[in-house]
C-alpha positions in Angstrom: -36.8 155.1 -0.1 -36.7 157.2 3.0 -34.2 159.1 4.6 -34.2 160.8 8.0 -31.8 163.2 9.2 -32.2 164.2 12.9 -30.8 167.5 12.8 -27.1 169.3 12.0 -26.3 172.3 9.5 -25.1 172.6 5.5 -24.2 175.9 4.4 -26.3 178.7 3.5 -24.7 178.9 0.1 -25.0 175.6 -0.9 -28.6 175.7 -0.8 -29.0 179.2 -2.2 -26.8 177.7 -5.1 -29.0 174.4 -5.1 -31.7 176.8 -5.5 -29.9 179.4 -8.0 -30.9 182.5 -6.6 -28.6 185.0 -7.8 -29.7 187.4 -5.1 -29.0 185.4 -2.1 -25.5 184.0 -3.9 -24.1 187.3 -4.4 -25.3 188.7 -0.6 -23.5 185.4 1.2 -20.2 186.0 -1.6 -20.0 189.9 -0.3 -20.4 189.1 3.3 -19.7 185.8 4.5 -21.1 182.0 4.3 -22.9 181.0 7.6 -24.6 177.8 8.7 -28.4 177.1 8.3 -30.2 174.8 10.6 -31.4 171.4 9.0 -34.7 171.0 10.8 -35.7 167.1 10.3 -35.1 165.3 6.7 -32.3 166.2 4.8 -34.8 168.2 2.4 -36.0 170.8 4.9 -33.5 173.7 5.8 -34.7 176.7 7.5 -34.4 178.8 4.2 -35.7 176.1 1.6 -37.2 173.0 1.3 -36.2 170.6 -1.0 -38.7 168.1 -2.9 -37.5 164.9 -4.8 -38.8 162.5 -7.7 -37.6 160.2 -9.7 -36.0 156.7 -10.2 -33.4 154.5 -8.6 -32.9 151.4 -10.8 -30.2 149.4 -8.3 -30.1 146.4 -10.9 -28.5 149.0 -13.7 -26.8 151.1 -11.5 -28.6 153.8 -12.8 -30.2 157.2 -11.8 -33.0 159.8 -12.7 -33.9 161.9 -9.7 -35.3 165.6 -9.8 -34.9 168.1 -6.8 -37.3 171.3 -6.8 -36.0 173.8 -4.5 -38.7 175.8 -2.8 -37.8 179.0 -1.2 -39.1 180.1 2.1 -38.5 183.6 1.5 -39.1 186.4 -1.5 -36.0 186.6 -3.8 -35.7 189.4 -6.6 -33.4 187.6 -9.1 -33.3 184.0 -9.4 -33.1 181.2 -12.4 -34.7 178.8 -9.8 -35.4 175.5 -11.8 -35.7 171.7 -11.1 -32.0 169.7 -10.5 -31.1 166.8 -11.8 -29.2 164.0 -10.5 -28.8 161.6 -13.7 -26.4 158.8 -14.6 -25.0 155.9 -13.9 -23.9 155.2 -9.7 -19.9 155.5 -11.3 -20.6 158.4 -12.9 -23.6 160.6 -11.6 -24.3 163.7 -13.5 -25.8 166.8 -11.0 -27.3 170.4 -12.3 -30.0 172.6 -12.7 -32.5 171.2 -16.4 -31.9 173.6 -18.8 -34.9 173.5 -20.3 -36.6 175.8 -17.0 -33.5 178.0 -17.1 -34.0 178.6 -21.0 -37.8 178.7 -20.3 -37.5 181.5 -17.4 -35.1 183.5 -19.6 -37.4 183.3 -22.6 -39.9 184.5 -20.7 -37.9 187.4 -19.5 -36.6 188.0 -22.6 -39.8 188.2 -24.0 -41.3 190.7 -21.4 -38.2 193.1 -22.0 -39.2 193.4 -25.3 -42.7 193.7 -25.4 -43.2 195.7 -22.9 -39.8 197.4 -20.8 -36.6 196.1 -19.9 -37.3 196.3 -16.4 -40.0 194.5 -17.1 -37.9 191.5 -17.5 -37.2 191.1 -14.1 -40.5 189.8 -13.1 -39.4 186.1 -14.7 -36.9 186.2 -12.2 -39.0 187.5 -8.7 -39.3 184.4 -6.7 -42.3 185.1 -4.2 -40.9 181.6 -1.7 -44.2 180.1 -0.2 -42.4 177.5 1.0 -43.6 175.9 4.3 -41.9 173.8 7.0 -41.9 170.4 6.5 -44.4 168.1 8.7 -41.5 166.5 10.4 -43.2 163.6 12.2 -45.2 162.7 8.9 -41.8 162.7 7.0 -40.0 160.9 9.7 -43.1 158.0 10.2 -42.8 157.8 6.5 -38.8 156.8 6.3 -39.9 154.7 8.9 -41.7 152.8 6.7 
């Protein structure tokens, strides 16, 4: 399934919360929320892009997508991990998997106490590397 969006804005701290970075959150919640540019596809924003898998079974009525958020920028402190979007059409389920959040905060956990607390923080550094989406391959693509 494609989907093609030509355009329009979401809020900045919707996708910083898609993309639980902590940093980000608590910057927009001390100053205020602002609009970000949606530059083609409903998964590129000008601050993150948004990658999807999963299945749609239409006979069921049934759902199991996953949504990686992808940063464009550096973030200090954030639990970034997969989203899922599971159940049944009635009844959708939406959050971040667990198991990455327990993951990253094992990992921090365990580099607090082997070697410094600040230490831990480095689980939770998010260097982005995101990159614009190719818009006219996306959009050819839903096209489809």
């Amino acid at each position: 399934m494609g989907l093609a969006v030509g355009g329009g804005q979401i809020s900045l701290f919707v996708v910083e919360l898609m993309g639980i970075d902590v940093a980000e959150l608590l910057g927009i919640l001390l100053s205020k929320d602002k609009p970000t540019d949606i530059r083609r596809m409903v998964a590129d924003t000008n601050d993150t892009i948004f990658r999807g898998s999963g299945i749609i079974d239409l006979g069921r009525e049934v759902l199991y997508m996953r949504v990686h958020a992808k940063p464009k920028d550096v973030s200090p402190i954030t639990l970034r991990s997969k989203l899922l979007l599971t159940g049944t059409f009635a009844h959708p389920s939406f959050g971040p998997d667990p198991k990455n959040i327990f993951l990253k905060g094992g990992i921090a956990g365990a580099l607090g106490a082997l070697l410094t607390p600040l230490a831990s923080l480095i689980a939770l550094i998010d260097t982005g590397g995101g990159k614009d989406a190719n818009c006219e391959a996306l959009i050819a693509s839903a096209e489809k």
